[in-house]
N, C-alpha and C positions, 0 to 999 in steps of 0.2 A: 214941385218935386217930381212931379209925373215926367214934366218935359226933361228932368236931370235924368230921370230913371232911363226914361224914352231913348235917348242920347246916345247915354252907358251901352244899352243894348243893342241899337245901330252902329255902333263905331265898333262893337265886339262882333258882333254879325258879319259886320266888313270886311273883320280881321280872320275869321275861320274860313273863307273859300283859302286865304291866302297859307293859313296854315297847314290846309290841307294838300295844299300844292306843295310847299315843303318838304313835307313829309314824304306823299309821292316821288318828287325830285330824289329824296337822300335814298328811297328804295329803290329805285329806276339804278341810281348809281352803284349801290351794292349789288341789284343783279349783273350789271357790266360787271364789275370786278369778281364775283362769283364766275362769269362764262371767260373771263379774262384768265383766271386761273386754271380752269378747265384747258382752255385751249392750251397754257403753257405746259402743264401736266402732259396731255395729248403728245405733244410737241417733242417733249423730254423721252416718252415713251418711244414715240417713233425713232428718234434718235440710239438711242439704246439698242433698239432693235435693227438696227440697223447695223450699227456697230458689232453686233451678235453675224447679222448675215455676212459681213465683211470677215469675221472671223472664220465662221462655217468655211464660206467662201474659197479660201487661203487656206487650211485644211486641205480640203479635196484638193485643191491644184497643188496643193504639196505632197499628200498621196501620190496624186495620179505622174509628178514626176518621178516620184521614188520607181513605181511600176514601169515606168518608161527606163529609166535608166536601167533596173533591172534586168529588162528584156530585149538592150542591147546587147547583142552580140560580141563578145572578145577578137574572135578570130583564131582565140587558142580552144580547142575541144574539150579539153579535162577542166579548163578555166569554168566556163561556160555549163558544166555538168556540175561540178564543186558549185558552182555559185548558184543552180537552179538546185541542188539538193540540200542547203543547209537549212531550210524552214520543213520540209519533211525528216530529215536527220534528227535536229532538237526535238520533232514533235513526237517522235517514235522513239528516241532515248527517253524522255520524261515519260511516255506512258510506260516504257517497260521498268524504269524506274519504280511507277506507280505501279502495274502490276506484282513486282517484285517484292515490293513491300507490304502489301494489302495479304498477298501470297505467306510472308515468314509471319508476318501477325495471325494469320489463320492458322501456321501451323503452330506456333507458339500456346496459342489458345486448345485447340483439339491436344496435342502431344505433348505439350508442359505443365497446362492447367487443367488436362481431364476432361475437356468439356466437352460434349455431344457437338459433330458438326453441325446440327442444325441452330441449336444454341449461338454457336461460335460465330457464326454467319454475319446474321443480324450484329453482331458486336463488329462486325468487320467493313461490311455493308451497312453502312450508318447513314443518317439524316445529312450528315456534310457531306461526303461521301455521293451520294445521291447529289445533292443540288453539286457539288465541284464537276462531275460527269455529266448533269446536263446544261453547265457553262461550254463547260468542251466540245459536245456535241453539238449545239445549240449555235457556237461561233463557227466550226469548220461546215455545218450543213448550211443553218441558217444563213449566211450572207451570200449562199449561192440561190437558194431558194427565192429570196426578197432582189436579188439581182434580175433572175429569169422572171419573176413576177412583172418586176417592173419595166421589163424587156429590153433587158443591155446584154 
């Protein structure tokens, strides 16, 4: 009984280095497919981003034709003035636009509803108001500032 026991226990001894290597093996394999999917993820992202710079990319050189075409020359003088003044034109009709309106709302408020200028103010000069003026400002300064910064 001893030697059946004895037996049992060597041929089961035998068997656990081999199942330990197994085991090993199937985790060796899972970390490849782990670092395998890593790398295609990486991969995918780099791609992407790439696609991204491509876009940027094609942007600005589509900007910078606009700019170039722009500041070709006609050859006709009035051509040439009309077409260099319609972005300061719109941009000074819409603020006086804006002016204009922020203006009959303030008088509306003091001369219709009675109210104390300083009241009336704040009702006129509002939180929108505020952030929409320092959009505006913010684009016509800003992109000169962040241009000379970065020394173009």
């Amino acid at each position: 009984m001893i030697t059946l026991a004895a037996s049992l226990i060597g041929f089961a001894s035998s068997a656990i280095p081999e199942l330990f290597k197994s085991w090993h093996e199937k985790q060796d394999r899972e970390h490849e497919l782990a670092i395998m999917d890593r790398q295609m993820e990486q991969a995918r992202l780099g791609h992407v981003q790439r696609l991204e710079e491509i876009s940027v990319e094609a942007d600005v050189r589509e900007s910078e034709a606009l700019y170039k075409h722009d500041s070709l020359p006609s050859g006709v003088t009035w051509v040439d003035g009309l077409r260099a003044s319609v972005r300061p034109i719109i941009t000074y009709a819409f603020f006086t636009l804006f002016a204009a309106v922020k203006f009959c709302a303030l008088i509306m408020l003091v001369f219709y509803d009675h109210q104390p200028l300083v009241m009336a103010l704040p009702q006129v000069w509002d939180v929108e108001t505020h952030a929409l003026f320092s959009a505006v400002v913010a684009f016509w300064f800003g992109s000169r500032s962040i241009s000379k910064f970065r020394g173009r």
